[in-house]
N, C-alpha and C positions, 0 to 999 in steps of 0.2 A: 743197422742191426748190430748187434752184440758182438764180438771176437772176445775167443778164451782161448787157453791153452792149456794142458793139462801142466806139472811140475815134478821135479825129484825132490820131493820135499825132506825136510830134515826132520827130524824125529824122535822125542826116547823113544829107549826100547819098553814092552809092554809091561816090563816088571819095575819098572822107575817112573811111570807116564804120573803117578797119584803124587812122589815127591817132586818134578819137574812143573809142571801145568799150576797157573796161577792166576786170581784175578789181573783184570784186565790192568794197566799201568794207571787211569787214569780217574779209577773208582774207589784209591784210597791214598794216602797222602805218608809220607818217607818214614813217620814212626810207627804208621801201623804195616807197612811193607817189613820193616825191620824187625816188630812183633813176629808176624807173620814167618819169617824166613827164619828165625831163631831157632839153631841146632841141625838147617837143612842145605847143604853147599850144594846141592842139587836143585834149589828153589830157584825157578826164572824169574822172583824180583832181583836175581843179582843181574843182570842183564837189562831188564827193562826197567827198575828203580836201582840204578847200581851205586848212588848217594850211599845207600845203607851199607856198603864196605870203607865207608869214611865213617868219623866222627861226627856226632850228631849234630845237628845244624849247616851240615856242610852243604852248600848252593845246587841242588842237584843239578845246574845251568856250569857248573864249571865245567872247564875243558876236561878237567883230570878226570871226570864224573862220566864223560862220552867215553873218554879214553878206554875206561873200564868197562865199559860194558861190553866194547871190542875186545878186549883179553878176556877176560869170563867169557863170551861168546866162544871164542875160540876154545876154551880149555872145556868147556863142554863138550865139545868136539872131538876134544883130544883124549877125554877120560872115557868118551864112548856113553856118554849121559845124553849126546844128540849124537844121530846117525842117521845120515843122507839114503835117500833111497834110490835101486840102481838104474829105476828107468821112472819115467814120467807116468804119473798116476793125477786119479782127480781121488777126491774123498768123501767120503758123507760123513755129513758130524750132526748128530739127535742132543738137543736139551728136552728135557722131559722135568716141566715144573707145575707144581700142585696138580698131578696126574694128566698132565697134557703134555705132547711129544713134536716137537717142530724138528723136520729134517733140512739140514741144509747140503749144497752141495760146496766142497773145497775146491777152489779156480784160481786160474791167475787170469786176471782181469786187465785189458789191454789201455796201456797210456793213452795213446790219441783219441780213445771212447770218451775219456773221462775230460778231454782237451776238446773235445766239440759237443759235446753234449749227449751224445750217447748214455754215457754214465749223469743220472741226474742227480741236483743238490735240493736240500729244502733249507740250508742254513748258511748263513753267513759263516766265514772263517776268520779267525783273529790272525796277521801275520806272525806275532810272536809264537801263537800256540803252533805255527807253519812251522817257523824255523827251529823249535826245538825236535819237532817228529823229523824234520829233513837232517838232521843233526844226525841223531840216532840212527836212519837208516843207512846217511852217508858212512860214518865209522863202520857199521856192520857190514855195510856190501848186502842188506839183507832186509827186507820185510819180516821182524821176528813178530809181530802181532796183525792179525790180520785184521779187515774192515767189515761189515756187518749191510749187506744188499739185499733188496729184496727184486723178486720179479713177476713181472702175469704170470698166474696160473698153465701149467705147463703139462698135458698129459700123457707126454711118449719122458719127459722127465721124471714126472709123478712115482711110473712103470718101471723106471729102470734102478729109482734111490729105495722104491719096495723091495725088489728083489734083492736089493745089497741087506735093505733092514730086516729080510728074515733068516741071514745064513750068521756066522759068529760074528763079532763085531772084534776088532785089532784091540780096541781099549774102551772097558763098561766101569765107570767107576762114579760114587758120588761125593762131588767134591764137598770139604769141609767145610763149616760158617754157612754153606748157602742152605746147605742139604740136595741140593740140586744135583739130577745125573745126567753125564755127559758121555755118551756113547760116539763109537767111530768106526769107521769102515774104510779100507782101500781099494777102490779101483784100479785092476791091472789091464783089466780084458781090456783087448785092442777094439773088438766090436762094441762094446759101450762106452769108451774113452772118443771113440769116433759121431757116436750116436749123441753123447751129449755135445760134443763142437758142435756137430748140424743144429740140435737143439736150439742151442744159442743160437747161431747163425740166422735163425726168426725170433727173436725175441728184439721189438725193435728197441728196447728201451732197459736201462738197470739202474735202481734206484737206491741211495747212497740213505739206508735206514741208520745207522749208527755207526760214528767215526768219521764223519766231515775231516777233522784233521787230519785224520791219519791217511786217509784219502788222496787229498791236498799235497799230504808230504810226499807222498811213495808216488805220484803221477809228477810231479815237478822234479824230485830226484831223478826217475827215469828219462822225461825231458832236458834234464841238465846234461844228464849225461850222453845221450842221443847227438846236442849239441859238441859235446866234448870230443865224439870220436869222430877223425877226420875219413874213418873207414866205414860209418854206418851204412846198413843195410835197413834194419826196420826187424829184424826178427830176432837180436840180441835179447837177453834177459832181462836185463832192463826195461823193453819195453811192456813188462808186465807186472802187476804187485798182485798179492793175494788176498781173497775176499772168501768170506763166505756168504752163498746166494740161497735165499728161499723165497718158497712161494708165497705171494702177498697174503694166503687166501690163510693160510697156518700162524701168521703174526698176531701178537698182538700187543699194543702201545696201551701203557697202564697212568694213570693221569701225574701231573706234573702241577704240586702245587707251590702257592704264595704265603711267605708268612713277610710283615709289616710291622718295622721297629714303635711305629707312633702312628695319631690320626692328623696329622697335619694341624695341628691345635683346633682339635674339634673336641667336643665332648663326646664319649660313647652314643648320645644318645643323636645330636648334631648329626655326628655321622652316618646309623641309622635313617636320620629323618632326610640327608640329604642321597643316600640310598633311592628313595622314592621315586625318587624323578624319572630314574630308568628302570626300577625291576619290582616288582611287586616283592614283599620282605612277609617273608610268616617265620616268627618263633616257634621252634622246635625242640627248646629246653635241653634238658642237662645229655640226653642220650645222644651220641653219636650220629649225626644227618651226613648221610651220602650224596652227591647230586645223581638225580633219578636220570636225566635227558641232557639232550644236548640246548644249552642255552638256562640250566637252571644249574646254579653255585651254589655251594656250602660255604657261610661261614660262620666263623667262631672268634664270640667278645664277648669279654667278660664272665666267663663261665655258662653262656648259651650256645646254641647253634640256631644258625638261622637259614632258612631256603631263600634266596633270590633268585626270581624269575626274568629276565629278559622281557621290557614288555616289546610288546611289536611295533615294530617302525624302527629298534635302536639296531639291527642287525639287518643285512642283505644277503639271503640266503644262493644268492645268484652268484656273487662276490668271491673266488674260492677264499681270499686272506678274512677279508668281513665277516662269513660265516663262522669263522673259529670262537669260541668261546674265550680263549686265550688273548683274540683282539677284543673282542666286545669288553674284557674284567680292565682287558690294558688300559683302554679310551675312556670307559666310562665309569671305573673305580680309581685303578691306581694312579692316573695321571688327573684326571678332571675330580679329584676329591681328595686323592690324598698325595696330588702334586709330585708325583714319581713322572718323572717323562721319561728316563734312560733305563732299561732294566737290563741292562750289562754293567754298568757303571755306577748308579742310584747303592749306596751304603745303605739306607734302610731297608733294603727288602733280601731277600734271601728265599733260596729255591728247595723244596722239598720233594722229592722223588717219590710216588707214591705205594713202591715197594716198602715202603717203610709204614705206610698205613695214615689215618687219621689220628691215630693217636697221638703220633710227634708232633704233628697242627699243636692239640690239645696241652701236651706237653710246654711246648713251647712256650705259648702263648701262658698257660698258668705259670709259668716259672719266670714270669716277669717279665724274659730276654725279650720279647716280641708282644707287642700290642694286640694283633689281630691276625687271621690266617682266612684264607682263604683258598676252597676247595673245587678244582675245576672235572667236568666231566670229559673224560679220554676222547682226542681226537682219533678218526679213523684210520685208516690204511688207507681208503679209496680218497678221504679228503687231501693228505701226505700225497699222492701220487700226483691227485690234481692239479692241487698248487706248482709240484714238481714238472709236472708237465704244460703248467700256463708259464714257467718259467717264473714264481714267483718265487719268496722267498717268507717262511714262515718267521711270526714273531719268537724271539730266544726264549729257551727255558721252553718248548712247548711240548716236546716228544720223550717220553722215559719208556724206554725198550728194557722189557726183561724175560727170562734170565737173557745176562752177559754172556757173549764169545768168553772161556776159559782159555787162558793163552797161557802158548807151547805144546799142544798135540801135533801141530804140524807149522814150519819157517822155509819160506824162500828166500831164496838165496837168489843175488842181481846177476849171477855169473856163473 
């Protein structure tokens, strides 16, 4: 079963929450962080992309680069731009994107869940991508961006994050570039800070929806240091990092496409014909094709669109990894036609997040860069849980969660 505990989190105050609060660290890249933060000494890319108080091109992996984020950390602190809160609270945080409103609750989420499988994965972790989040949090003493959980449907939880969402909310504001609004609330009361522990306390399982690494980093840092003190107990700060948890049933994962520098020295049409074999192909011409179901692709060559259908027999709907569409394009397109066998590693291919739309396929793909794209239909929630729960591991690139956690409404601190 789950263990949580509520935190004193750290904070701006409610009239700096719009200059502090930023995209996530790892959904844009040190020059547009440094776009972004221009003319704002309050922007938490100085903390979470702290490269951009160096000169351009500077390694954001140097040491002087952690260094920094541990000073600007502090001096937010210290100017009163964050400010700790004086007792333990949990919180609710609402994204409300293209008029739909997902409430989460703010926890600190216990190390040994995520160390025996309580806290569940669906993806592989790179150790490099480990050790730079273990980096970050070692300097700060602190989880300054949280991780992104989902859990079963919960109705005495449901009950008590309504009540928070219809009295004022701490910070209502819509953040810039996305258009998206991010509302927030504190919990003080002792009787729903107590109501939601029990809550948890039956939920047997929490599901690691977005932030595998950051995940990774903040439970292994906690464990290092567990190890480290010769005085552990099991209830220090460290044993917890911060997540924010929703209910699986208000998610929703938006599709996660392919575009394809070349056809493996096929001719366009080659390629098509060897298509065949596994999916039935209808040309759908110059307009825009979506894939309608699960098991039927979009793509786009040469200035068409085409539907591929999955014929039957190439998938096993029994199977939780088999059934994904994601395996079936893997096996039966990009690997057995156009000889991609590594899609973490493979330089031809590149991944497109489907917030961005069909059009960037499109784009792409006329604009020379990219030969071919191809368009996958969104895996589920209950598939994600599955796999997560047979202990499997989903193929990369498969899950695009949106909107993003906006980080710095709320940071814990390991101590």
């Amino acid at each position: 079963m789950a263990v949580i505990k509520p935190f004193k989190g750290i904070r701006p105050p409610k009239e700096m929450v719009e200059e502090v609060a930023s995209r996530p660290y790892d959904v844009l890249n040190s020059d547009e962080a440094r776009a972004e933060a221009t003319g704002n000494e309050k922007s938490l890319y100085h903390i979470i992309k702290p490269e951009i108080d160096f000169p351009e091109g500077t390694d954001e992996h140097d040491e002087r680069v952690y260094a920094k984020a541990a000073e600007n950390f502090q001096k937010f602190q210290d100017k009163g731009w964050l400010v700790q809160d004086k007792k333990d609270c949990y919180y609710v945080y609402a994204q409300t994107m293209n008029g739909k409103t997902q409430y989460g609750l703010v926890v600190c989420a216990y190390v040994p869940d995520y160390m025996n499988g309580v806290i569940k994965k669906h993806e592989l972790t790179r150790r490099d991508k480990e050790e730079d989040r273990m980096k970050h949090v070692r300097v700060n003493n602190a989880n300054i961006e949280p991780v992104f959980f989902a859990y079963p449907d919960n109705a005495a939880l449901d009950a008590i994050v309504a009540k928070y969402a219809a009295a004022e909310p701490e910070y209502d504001f819509v953040a810039p570039g996305d258009g998206f609004r991010h509302t927030f609330w504190v919990i003080g009361d002792e009787k729903d800070i107590d109501a939601i522990t029990k809550a948890f306390a039956s939920i047997p399982s929490l599901y690691i929806a977005d932030g595998h690494h950051r995940s990774a980093a903040a439970a292994l840092v906690g464990a290092e240091k567990a190890r480290q003190n010769p005085h552990h107990r099991g209830d220090e700060e460290y044993n917890y990092f911060m997540a924010v948890c929703f209910p699986a049933n208000q998610l929703t994962i938006i599709d996660y496409n392919r575009v394809v520098k070349d056809l493996n020295g096929l001719s366009p049409q080659q390629f098509l014909d060897a298509l065949q074999k596994n999916f039935i192909v209808e040309e759908k011409g110059a307009e825009v094709y979506k894939p309608a179901a699960l098991h039927n692709f979009s793509l786009y060559l040469e200035g068409k669109w085409y539907s591929l259908t999955a014929r039957p027999g190439t998938y096993d709907d029994n199977d939780p990894i088999g059934v994904l569409d994601v395996t079936i394009s893997s096996n039966l397109i990009l690997d057995e036609i156009l000889g991609i066998k590594d899609l973490r590693s493979d330089k031809r291919i590149d991944f497109v997040g489907g917030i961005r739309g069909l059009g960037e396929l499109k784009r792409r793909v006329d604009s020379g860069e990219m030969k071919v794209a191809l368009a996958l239909y969104p895996v589920s929630m209950k598939q994600l849980m599955d796999i997560a729960d047979t202990g499997n591991i989903m193929p990369p690139k498969t899950t695009w969660f949106e909107p993003k956690l906006r980080s710095g409404l709320v940071i814990h601190k390991l101590s």
